[in-house]
C-alpha positions as a printed Julia matrix, in Angstrom:
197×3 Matrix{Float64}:
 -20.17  -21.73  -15.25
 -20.55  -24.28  -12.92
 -16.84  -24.61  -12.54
 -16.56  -21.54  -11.73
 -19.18  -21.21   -8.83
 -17.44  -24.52   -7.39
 -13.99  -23.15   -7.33
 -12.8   -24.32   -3.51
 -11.65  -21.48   -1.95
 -14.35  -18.75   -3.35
 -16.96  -17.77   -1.65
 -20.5   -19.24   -2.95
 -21.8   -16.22   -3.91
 -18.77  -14.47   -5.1
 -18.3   -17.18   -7.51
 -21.7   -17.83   -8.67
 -22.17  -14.32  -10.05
 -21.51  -13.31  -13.23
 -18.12  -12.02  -13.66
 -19.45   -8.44  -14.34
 -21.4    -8.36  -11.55
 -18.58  -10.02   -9.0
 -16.22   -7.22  -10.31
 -18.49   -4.55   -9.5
 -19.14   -6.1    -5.86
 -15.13   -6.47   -4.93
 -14.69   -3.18   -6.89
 -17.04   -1.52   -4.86
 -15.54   -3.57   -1.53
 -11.86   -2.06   -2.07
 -12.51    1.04   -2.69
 -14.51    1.01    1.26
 -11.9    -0.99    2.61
  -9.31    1.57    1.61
 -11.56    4.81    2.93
 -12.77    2.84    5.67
  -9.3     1.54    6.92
  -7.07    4.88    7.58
  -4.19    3.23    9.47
  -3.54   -0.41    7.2
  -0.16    0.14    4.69
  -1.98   -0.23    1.16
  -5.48   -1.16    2.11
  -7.76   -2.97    0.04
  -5.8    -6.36    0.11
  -8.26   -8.75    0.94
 -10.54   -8.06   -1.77
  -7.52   -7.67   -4.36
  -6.58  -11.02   -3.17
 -10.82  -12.15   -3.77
 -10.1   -10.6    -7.52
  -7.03  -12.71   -7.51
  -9.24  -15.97   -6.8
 -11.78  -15.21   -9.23
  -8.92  -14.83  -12.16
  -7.14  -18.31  -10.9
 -11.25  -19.29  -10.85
 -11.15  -19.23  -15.04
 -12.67  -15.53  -15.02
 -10.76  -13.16  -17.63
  -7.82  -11.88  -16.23
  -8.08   -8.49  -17.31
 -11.82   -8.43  -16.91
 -11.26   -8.34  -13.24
  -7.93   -6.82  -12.75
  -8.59   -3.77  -14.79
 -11.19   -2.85  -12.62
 -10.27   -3.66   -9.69
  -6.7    -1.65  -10.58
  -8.77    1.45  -11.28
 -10.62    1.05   -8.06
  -7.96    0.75   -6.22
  -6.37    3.6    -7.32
  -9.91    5.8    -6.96
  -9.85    4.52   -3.28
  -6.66    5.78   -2.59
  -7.27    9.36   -4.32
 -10.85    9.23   -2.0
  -9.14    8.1     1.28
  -6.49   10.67    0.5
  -8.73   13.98   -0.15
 -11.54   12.67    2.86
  -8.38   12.29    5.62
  -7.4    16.28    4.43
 -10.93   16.83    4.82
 -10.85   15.5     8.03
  -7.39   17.32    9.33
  -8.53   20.61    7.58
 -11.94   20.37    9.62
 -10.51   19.61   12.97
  -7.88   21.86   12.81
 -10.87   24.59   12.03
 -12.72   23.26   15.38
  -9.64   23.23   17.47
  -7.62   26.44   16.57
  -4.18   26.54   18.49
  -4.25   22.59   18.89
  -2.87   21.62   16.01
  -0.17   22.9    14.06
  -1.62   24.97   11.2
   1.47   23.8     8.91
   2.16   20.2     7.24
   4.09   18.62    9.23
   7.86   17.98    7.46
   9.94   15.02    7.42
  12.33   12.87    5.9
  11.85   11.61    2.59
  11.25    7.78    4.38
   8.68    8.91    6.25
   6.99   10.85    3.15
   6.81    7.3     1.35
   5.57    5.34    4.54
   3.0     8.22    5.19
   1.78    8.32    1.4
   1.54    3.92    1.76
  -1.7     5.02    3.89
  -3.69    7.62    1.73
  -6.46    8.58    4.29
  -3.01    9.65    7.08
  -0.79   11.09    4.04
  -4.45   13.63    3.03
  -4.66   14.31    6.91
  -0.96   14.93    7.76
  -0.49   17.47    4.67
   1.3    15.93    2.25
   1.05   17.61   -1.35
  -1.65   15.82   -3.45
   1.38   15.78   -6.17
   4.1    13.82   -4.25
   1.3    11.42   -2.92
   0.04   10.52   -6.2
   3.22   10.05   -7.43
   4.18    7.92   -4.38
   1.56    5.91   -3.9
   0.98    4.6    -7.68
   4.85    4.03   -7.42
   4.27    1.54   -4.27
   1.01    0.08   -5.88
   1.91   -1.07   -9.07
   4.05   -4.04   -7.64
   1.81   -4.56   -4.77
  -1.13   -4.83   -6.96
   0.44   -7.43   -9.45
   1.56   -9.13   -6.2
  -2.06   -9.43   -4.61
  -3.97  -10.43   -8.1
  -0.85  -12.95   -8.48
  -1.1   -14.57   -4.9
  -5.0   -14.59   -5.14
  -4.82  -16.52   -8.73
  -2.13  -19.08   -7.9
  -3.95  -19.47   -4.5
  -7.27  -19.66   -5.13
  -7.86  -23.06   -3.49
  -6.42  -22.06    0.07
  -7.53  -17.87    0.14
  -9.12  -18.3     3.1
  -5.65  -18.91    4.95
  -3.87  -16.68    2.79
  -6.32  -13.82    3.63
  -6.0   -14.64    7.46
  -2.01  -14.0     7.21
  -2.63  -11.45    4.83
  -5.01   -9.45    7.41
  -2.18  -10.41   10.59
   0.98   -9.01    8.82
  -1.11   -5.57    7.9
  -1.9    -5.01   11.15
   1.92   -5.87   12.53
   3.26   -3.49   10.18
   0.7    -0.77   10.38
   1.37   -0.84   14.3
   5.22   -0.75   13.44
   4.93    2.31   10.87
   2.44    4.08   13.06
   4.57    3.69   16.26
   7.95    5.21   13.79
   6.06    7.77   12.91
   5.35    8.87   16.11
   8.88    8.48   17.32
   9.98   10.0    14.63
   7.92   13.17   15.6
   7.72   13.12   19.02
  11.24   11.65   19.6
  13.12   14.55   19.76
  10.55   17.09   21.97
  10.87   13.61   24.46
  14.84   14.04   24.29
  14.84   17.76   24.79
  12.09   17.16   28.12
  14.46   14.88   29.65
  17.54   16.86   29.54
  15.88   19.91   30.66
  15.01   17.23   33.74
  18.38   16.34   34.11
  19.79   19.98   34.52
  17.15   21.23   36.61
C-alpha cells in the first residue's frame, strides 16, 4: 500500500485511500462534473483520467474502470433528463419565446449535440437517438481516458491541464457551429431583405 499512496503524479489523498473508497470518490466526482458542466464535449475527463492514474498506480484495473464506466454513463443519462428538465421548465415560464418544437438538424449536428448530454436533453433530442449516440462516442473515449491516465500516471497533472484547454477550445468551436448552423440562415435572409430595401 505504500506504493500506491506514493505514486508521483496522484494526489495524496486520492492515493492513500483504499481503492474502494477512491472509486466511490472519482465515481461520485464524474458523475458532477458531467451534470455540472453543460457545455464541455464528453465531460467527466479529468476524473476518468484520475481513474486512469490510480489503475497505472497498481489498483485493479477493472476495480476502477467498471465503476467509473457505469458512472459515467449514469452522468450522462442525469445531465441529459435535468437539461430537458430545464428547457421543458423555461419554455413553461416563457410561452411564445421559445419554440415549442425540437429543434431539427442535420444528422452532424445530432451527434455533436448528443457529445454534450445536459444541451442534447435541453434542445429536444429523443432520449432514444441520444442514448444510442452518446454510448457510441463514449466507448472509445472512455478506453482512451482510463488508457492515457494509466500510462501517464507520473505526469497527470500536465496531462489534465491540456486535457481541460482542448475541452474548452472545442466546446467553444461546437457551440459557436451550432449556432451558425441555426442562426445562419435567418442572418442570410436579414441581409438580403437589407439589400433590396
Amino acid at each position: 500500500m505504500p506504493a500506491l499512496a506514493s505514486a508521483a503524479g496522484l494526489p495524496s489523498v486520492l492515493g492513500a485511500l483504499p481503492t474502494a473508497v477512491a472509486v466511490g470518490v472519482l465515481c461520485a466526482a464524474v458523475i458532477i462534473e458531467i451534470v455540472a458542466v453543460p457545455a464541455v464535449l464528453l465531460p467527466g475527463g479529468t476524473f476518468t483520467l484520475l481513474a486512469g492514474a490510480l489503475i497505472g498506480a497498481g489498483r485493479p484495473a477493472l476495480a476502477v474502470a467498471l465503476p467509473v464506466v457505469a458512472a459515467v454513463i449514469l452522468g450522462d443519462q442525469l445531465a441529459y433528463f435535468g437539461g430537458s428538465a430545464l428547457a421543458g421548465w423555461w419554455r413553461r415560464r416563457r410561452p411564445g419565446r421559445v419554440g415549442q418544437e425540437p429543434l431539427r438538424r442535420g444528422s452532424a449536428a445530432a451527434w455533436l449535440t448528443a457529445a454534450m448530454p445536459s444541451l442534447a436533453g435541453g434542445a429536444g433530442i429523443g432520449y432514444r437517438s441520444f442514448a444510442i449516440r452518446v454510448v457510441i462516442m463514449r466507448v472509445p473515449w472512455l478506453a482512451a481516458a482510463l488508457s492515457a491516465g494509466a500510462l501517464a500516471a507520473r505526469s497527470l497533472a500536465g496531462i489534465g491541464h491540456v486535457a481541460g484547454i482542448v475541452g474548452i477550445v472545442a466546446s467553444a468551436v461546437v457551440v459557436t457551429g451550432l449556432l451558425a448552423a441555426r442562426h445562419g440562415a435567418a442572418v442570410m435572409r436579414a441581409l438580403t431583405r437589407r439589400k433590396d430595401s
